[in-house]
PALUM-858401 format. One record per residue (C-alpha): residue in three letters; z, y, x. Coordinates in steps of 0.001 Angstrom, whole numbers, padded with zeros to 6 digits, always signed. Each point is the difference from the previous one (the first is absolute). Example, Ala and Ser with C-alpha at 12.3 -4.5 7.8 and 13.67 -1.06 7.14 Angstrom:
Ala+007800-004500+012300Ser-000660+003440+001370
END
This chain:
Unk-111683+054706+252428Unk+002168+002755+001883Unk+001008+003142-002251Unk+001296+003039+001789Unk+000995+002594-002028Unk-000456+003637+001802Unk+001661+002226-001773Unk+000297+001452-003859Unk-000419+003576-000583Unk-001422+002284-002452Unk+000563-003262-002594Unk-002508-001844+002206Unk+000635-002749+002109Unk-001799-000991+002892Unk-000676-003940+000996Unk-001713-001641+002330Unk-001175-003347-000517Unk-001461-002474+002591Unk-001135-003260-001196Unk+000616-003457+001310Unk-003595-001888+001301Unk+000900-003127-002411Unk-000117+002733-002949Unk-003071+001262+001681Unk-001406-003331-000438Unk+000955-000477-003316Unk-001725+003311-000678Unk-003247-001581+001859Unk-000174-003063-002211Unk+000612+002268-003092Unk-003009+002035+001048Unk-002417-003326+001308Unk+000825-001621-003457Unk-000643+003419-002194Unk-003404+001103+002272Unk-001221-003816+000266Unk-000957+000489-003611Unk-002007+002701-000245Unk-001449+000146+003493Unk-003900-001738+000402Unk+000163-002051+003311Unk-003203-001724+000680Unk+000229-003547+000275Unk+002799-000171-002440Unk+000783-000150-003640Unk+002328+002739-001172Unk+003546-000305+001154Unk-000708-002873+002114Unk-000434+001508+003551Unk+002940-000596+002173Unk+001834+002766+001122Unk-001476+000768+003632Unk-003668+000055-001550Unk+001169+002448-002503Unk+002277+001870+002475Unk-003532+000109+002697Unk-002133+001247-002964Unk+001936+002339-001735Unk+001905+001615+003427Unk+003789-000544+000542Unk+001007+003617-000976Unk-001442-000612-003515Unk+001951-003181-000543Unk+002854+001855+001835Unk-000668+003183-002593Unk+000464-002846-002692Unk+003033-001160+001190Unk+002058+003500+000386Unk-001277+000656-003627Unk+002071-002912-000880Unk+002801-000241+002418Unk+001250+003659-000195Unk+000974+000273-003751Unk+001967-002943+000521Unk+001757+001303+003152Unk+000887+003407-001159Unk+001508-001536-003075Unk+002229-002604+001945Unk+000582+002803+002455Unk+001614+001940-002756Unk+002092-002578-001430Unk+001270-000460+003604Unk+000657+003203+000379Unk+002021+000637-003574Unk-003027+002946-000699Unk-001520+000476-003446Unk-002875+002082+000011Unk-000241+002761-001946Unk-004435+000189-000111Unk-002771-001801+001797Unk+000686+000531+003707Unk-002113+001252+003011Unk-001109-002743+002408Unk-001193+000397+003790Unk-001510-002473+001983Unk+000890+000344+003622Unk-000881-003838+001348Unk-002062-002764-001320Unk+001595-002540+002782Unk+002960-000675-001350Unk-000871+001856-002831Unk+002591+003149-000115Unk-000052+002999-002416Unk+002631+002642-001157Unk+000634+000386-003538Unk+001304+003543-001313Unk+001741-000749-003097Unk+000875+002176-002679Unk+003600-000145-001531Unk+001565+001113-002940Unk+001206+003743+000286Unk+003504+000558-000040Unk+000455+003074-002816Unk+003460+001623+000369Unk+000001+002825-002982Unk+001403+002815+001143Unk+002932+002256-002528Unk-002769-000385-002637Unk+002277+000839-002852Unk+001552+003112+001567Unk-003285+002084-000697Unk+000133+002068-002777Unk-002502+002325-001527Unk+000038+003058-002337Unk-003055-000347-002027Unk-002010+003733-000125Unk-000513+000980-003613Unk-003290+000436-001447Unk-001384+002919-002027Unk-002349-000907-002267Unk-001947+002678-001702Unk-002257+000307-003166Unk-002686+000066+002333Unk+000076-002908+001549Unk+000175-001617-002816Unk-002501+001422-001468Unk-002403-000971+003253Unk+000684-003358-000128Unk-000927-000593-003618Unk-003016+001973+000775Unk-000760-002477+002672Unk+000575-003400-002106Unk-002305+001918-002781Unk-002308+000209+002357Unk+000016-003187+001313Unk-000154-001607-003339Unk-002346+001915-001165Unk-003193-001228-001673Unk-002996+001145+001791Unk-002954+001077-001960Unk-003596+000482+001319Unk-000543+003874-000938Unk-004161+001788+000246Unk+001181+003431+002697Unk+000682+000653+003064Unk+003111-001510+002333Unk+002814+001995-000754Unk+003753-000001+001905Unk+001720-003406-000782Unk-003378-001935-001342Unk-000882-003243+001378Unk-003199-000072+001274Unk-001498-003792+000608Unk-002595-000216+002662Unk-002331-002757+000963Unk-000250+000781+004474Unk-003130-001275+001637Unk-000590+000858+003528Unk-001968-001180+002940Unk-000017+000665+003401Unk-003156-000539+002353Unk-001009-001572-003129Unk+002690-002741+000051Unk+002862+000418-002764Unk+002980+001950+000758Unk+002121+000689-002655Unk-000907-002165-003476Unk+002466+000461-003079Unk-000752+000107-003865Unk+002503+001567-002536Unk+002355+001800+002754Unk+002545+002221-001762Unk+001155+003326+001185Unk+002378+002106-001534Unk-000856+003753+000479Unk+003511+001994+000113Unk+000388+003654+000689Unk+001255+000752+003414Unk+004029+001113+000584Unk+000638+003632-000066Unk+002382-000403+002338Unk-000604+000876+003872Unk+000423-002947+002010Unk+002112+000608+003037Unk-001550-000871+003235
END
């Protein structure tokens, strides 16, 4: 196997990894022993063709397939313990030749963090003003929503729940089906909102 490592930037590095044809091979007998098993060759009892049958019925670039499946995890392992690189995450692989098989790996690294004068900021914290009537708001809100609700016999008023069972079709197929939807009915701001 011949590693050639391009470059490293951006915490990536680049390799380039062509393999030798006796680990090609190796990678072909891997993939005849793991697709004799499961492939139906007529004539023959599973995982008892030879190899040529299988490689003539199945097509070479499906037991070739087989074989990079198998030979490339290996090879980009080695190929970073050769090349003293520990990946950081799963890296992105590119086949550009299947004879010799060579592909480029682009391999994350570890970030190098350099903190910066972290303990020279300082901040003035802005006081807060609280007022009887925000208090007063916010307890109205948690009263509100802990509040028991009661079914009452009148009409919806401002800040009733109404519960509504929806049931609507469209060219006479359903569009919109709910049962027990809740909507609060709340008075609208008096404020102007500013366009």
């Amino acid at each position: 196997m011949k590693v050639t490592k391009e470059k490293i930037e951006n915490c990536q590095a680049f390799l380039t990894i062509e393999m030798e044809s006796a680990e090609m091979e190796d990678g072909m007998q891997h993939a005849y022993e793991h697709l004799v098993q499961r492939a139906n060759i007529p004539g023959f009892r599973k995982g008892k063709a030879p190899r040529a049958i299988l490689e003539s019925n199945l097509g070479k670039g499906r037991m070739l397939e087989e074989a990079i499946d198998h030979v490339i995890p290996q090879a980009y392992e080695q190929a970073c313990k050769e090349q003293e690189i520990e990946p950081y995450a799963q890296p992105s692989l590119e086949i550009i030749k299947a004879e010799p098989l060579t592909f480029k790996a682009v391999v994350p690294l570890r970030p190098d963090v350099v903190l910066g004068d972290y303990q020279g900021i300082r901040m003035t914290p802005e006081p807060v003003e609280i007022k009887d009537e925000n208090i007063n708001a916010v307890l109205e809100e948690l009263r509100h929503q802990h509040a028991t609700w009661e079914p009452v016999d009148r009409a919806l008023d401002y800040n009733d729940i109404a519960v509504i069972d929806i049931n609507s079709n469209s060219e006479e197929k359903p569009l919109i089906q709910r049962v027990g939807s809740q909507y609060l009915r709340r008075r609208a701001s008096p404020h102007k909102l500013s366009a």
